[in-house]
Each structure stands twice: as C-alpha cells, then as structure tokens.
CHARMM-style PDB file with segment names, atoms N, HN, CA, C and O in Angstrom:
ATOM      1  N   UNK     1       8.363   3.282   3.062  1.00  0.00      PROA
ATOM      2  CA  UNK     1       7.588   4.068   2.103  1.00  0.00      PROA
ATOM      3  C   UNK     1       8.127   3.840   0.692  1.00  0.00      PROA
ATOM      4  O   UNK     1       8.018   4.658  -0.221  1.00  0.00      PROA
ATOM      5  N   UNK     2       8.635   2.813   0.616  1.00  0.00      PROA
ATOM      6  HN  UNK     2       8.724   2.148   1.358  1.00  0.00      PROA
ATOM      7  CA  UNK     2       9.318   2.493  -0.784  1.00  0.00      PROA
ATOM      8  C   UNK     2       7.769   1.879  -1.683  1.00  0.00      PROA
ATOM      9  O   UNK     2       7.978   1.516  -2.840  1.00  0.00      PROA
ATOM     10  N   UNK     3       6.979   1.823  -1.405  1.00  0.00      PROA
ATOM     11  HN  UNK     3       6.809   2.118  -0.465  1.00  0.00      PROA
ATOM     12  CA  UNK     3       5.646   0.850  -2.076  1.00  0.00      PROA
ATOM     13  C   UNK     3       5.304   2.428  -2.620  1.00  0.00      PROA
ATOM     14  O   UNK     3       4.877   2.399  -3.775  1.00  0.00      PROA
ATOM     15  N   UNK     4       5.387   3.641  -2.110  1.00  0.00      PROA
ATOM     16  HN  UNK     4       5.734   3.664  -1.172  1.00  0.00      PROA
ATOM     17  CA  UNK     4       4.274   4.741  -2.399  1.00  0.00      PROA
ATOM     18  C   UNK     4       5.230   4.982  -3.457  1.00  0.00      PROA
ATOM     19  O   UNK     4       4.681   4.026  -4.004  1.00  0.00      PROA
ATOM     20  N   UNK     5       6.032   5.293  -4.190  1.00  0.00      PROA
ATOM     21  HN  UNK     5       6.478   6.070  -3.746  1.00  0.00      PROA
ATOM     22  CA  UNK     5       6.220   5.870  -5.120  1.00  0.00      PROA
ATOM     23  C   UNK     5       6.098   4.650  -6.419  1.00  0.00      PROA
ATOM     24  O   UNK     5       6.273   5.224  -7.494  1.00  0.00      PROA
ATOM     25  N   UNK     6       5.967   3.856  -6.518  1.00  0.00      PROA
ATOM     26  HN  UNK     6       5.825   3.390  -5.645  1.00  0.00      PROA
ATOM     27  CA  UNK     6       5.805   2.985  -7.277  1.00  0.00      PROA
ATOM     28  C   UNK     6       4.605   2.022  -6.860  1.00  0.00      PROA
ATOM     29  O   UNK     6       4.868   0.832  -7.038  1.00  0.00      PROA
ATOM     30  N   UNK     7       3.423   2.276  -6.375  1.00  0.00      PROA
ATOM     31  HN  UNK     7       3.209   3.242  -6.231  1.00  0.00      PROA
ATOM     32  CA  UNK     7       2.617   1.376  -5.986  1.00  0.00      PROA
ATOM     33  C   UNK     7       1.764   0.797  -6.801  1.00  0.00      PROA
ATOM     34  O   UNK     7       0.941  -0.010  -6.369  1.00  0.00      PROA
ATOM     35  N   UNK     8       1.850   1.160  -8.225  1.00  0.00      PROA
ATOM     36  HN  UNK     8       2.519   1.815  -8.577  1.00  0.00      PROA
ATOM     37  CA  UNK     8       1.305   0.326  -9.706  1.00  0.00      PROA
ATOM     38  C   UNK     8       2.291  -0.779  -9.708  1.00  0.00      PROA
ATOM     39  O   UNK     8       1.952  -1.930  -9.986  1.00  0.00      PROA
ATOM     40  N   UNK     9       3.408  -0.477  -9.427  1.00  0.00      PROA
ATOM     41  HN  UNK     9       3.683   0.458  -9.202  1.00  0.00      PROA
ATOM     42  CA  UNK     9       4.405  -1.956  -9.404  1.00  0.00      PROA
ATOM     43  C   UNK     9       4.242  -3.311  -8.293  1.00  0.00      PROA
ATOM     44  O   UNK     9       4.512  -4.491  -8.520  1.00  0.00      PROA
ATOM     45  N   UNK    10       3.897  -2.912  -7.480  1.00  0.00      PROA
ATOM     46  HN  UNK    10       3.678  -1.954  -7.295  1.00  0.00      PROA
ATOM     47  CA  UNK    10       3.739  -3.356  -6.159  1.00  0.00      PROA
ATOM     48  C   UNK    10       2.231  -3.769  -5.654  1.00  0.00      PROA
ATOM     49  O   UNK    10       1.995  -3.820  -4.447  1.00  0.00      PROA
ATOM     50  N   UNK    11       1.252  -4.052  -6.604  1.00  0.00      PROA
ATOM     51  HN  UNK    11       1.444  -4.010  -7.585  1.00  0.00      PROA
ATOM     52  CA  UNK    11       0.183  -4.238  -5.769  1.00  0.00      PROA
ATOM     53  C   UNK    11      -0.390  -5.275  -5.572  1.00  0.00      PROA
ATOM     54  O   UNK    11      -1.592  -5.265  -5.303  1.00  0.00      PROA
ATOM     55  N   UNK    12       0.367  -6.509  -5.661  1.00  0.00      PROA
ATOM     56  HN  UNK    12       1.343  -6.518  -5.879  1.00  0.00      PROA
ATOM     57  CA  UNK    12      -0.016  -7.748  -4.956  1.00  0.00      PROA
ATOM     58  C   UNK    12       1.069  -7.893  -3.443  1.00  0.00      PROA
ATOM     59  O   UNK    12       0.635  -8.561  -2.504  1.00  0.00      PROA
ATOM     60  N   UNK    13       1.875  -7.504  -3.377  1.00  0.00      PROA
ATOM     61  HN  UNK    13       2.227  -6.961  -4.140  1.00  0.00      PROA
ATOM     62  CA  UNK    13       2.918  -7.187  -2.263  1.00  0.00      PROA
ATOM     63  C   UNK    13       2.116  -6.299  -1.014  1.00  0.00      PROA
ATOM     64  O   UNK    13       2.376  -6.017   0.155  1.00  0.00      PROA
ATOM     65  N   UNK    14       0.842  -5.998  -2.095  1.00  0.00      PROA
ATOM     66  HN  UNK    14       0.631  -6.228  -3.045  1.00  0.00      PROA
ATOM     67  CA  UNK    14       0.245  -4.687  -0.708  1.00  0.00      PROA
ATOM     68  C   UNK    14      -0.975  -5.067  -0.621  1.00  0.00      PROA
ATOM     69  O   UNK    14      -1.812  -4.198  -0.375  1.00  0.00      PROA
ATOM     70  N   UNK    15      -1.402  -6.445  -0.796  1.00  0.00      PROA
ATOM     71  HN  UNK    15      -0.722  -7.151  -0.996  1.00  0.00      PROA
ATOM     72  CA  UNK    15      -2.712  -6.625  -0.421  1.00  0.00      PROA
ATOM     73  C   UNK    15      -2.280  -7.707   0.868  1.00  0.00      PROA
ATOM     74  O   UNK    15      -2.964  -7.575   1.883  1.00  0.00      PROA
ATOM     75  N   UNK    16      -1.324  -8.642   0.896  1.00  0.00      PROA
ATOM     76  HN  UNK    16      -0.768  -8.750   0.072  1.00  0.00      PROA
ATOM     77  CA  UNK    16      -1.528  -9.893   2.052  1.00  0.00      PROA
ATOM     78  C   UNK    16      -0.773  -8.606   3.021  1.00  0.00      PROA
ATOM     79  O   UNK    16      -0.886  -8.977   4.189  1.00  0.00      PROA
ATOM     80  N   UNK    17      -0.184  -7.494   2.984  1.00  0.00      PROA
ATOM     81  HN  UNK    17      -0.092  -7.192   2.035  1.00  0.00      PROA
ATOM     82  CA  UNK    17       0.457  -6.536   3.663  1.00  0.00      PROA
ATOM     83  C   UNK    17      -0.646  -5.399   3.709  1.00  0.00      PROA
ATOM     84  O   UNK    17      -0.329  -4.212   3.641  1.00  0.00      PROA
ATOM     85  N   UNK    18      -2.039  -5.850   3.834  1.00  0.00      PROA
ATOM     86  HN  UNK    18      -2.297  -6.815   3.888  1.00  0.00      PROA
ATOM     87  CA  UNK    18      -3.071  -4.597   4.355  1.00  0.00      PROA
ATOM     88  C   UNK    18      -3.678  -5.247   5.812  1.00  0.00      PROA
ATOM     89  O   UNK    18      -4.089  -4.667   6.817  1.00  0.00      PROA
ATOM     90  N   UNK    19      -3.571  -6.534   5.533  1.00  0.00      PROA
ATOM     91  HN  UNK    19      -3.236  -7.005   4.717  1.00  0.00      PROA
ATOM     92  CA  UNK    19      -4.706  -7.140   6.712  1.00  0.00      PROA
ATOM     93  C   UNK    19      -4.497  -7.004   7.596  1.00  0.00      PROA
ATOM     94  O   UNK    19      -5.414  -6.792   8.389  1.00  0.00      PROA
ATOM     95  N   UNK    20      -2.749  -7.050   8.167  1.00  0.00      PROA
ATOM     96  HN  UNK    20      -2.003  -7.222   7.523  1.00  0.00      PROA
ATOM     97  CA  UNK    20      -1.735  -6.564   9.438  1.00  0.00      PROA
ATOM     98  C   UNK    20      -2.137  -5.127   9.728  1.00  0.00      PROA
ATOM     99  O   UNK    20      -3.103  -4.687  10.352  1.00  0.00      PROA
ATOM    100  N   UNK    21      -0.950  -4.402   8.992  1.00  0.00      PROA
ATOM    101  HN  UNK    21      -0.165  -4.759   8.485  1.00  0.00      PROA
ATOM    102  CA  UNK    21      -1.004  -3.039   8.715  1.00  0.00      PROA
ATOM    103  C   UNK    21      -2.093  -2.144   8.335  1.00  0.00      PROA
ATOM    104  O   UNK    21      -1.731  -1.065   7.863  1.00  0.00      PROA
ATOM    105  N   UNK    22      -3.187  -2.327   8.423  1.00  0.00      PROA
ATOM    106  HN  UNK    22      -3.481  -3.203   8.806  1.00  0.00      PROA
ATOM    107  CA  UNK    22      -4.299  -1.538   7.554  1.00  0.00      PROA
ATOM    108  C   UNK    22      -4.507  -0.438   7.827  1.00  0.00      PROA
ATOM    109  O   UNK    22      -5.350   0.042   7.068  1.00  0.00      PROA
ATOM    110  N   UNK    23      -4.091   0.354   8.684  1.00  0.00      PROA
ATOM    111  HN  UNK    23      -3.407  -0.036   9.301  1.00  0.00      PROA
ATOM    112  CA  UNK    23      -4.169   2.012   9.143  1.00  0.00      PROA
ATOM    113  C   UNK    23      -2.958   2.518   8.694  1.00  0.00      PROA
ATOM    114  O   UNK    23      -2.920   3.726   8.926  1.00  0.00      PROA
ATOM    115  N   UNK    24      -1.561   1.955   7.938  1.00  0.00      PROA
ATOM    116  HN  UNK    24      -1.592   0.974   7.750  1.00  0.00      PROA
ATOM    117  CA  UNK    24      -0.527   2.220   7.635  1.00  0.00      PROA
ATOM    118  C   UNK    24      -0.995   2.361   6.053  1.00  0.00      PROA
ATOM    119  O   UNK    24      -0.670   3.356   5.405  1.00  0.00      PROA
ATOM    120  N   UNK    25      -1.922   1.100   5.377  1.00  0.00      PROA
ATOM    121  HN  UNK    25      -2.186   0.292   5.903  1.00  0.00      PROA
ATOM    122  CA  UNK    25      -1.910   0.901   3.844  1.00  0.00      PROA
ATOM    123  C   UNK    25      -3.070   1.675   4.029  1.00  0.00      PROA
ATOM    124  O   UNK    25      -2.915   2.504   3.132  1.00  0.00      PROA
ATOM    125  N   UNK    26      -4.242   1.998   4.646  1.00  0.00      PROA
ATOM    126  HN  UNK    26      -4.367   1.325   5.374  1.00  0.00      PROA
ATOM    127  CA  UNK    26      -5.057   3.087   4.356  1.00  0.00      PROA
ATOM    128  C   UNK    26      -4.675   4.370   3.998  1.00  0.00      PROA
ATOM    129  O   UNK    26      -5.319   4.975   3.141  1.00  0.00      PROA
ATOM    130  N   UNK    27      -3.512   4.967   4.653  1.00  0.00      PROA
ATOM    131  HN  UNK    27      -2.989   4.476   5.349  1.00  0.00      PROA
ATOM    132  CA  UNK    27      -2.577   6.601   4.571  1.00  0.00      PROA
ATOM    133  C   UNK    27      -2.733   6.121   2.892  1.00  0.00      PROA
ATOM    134  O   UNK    27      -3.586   6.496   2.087  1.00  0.00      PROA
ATOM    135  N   UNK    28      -1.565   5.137   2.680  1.00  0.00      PROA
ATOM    136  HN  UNK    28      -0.872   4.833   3.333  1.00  0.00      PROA
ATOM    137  CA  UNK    28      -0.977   4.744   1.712  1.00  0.00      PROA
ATOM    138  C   UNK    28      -2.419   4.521  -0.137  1.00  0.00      PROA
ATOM    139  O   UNK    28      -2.406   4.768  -1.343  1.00  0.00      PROA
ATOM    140  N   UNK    29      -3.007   4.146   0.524  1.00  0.00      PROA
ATOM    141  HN  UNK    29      -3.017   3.946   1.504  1.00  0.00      PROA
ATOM    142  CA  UNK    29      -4.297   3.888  -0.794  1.00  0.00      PROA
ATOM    143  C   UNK    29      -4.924   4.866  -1.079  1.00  0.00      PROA
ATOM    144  O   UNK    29      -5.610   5.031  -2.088  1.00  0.00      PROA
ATOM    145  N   UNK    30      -4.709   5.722  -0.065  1.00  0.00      PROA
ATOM    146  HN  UNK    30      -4.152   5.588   0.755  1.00  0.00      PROA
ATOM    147  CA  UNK    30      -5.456   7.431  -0.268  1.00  0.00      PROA
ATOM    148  C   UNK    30      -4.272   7.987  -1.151  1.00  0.00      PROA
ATOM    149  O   UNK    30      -4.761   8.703  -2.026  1.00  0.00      PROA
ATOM    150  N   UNK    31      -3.548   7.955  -1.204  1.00  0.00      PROA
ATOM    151  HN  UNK    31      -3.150   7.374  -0.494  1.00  0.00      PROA
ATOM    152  CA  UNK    31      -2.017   8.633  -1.740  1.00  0.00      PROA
ATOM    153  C   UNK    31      -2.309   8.250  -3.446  1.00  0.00      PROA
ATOM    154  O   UNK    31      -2.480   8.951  -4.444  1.00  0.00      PROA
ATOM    155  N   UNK    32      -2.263   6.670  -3.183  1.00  0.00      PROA
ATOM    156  HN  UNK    32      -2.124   6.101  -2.373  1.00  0.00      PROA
ATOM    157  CA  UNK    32      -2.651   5.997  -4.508  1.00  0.00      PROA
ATOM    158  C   UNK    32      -3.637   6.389  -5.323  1.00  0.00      PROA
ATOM    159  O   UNK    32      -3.307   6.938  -6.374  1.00  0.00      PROA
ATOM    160  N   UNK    33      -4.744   6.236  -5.088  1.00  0.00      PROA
ATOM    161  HN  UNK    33      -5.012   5.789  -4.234  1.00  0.00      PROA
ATOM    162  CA  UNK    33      -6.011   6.878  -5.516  1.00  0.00      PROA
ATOM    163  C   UNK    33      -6.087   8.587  -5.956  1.00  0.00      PROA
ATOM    164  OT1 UNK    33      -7.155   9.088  -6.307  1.00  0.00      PROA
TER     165      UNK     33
END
C-alpha cells in the first residue's frame, strides 16, 4: 500500500500493475479518485 499515499507520484508504475492485479488497483483508484 505504499502506491496509495502517493499515487500522483506513481502512476505509470500502476498502470502495467492493473492488468494482473485489477481487483487490488480497483480498491486502490477509488481511493485515488
């Protein structure tokens, strides 16, 4: 959970890391948003 508090820093790191994970970065993009 180190991406959620800084995820303006991090958001090319969290796109090739949605296609795997995508019910993990979905929690996570709702948070963002």
């Amino acid at each position: 959970m180190s991406h959620v508090p800084l995820p303006e820093c991090l958001p090319k790191p969290e796109e090739p890391t949605a296609p795997a994970p995508q019910q993990t970065k979905t929690k996570h993009l709702h948070f963002y948003a």
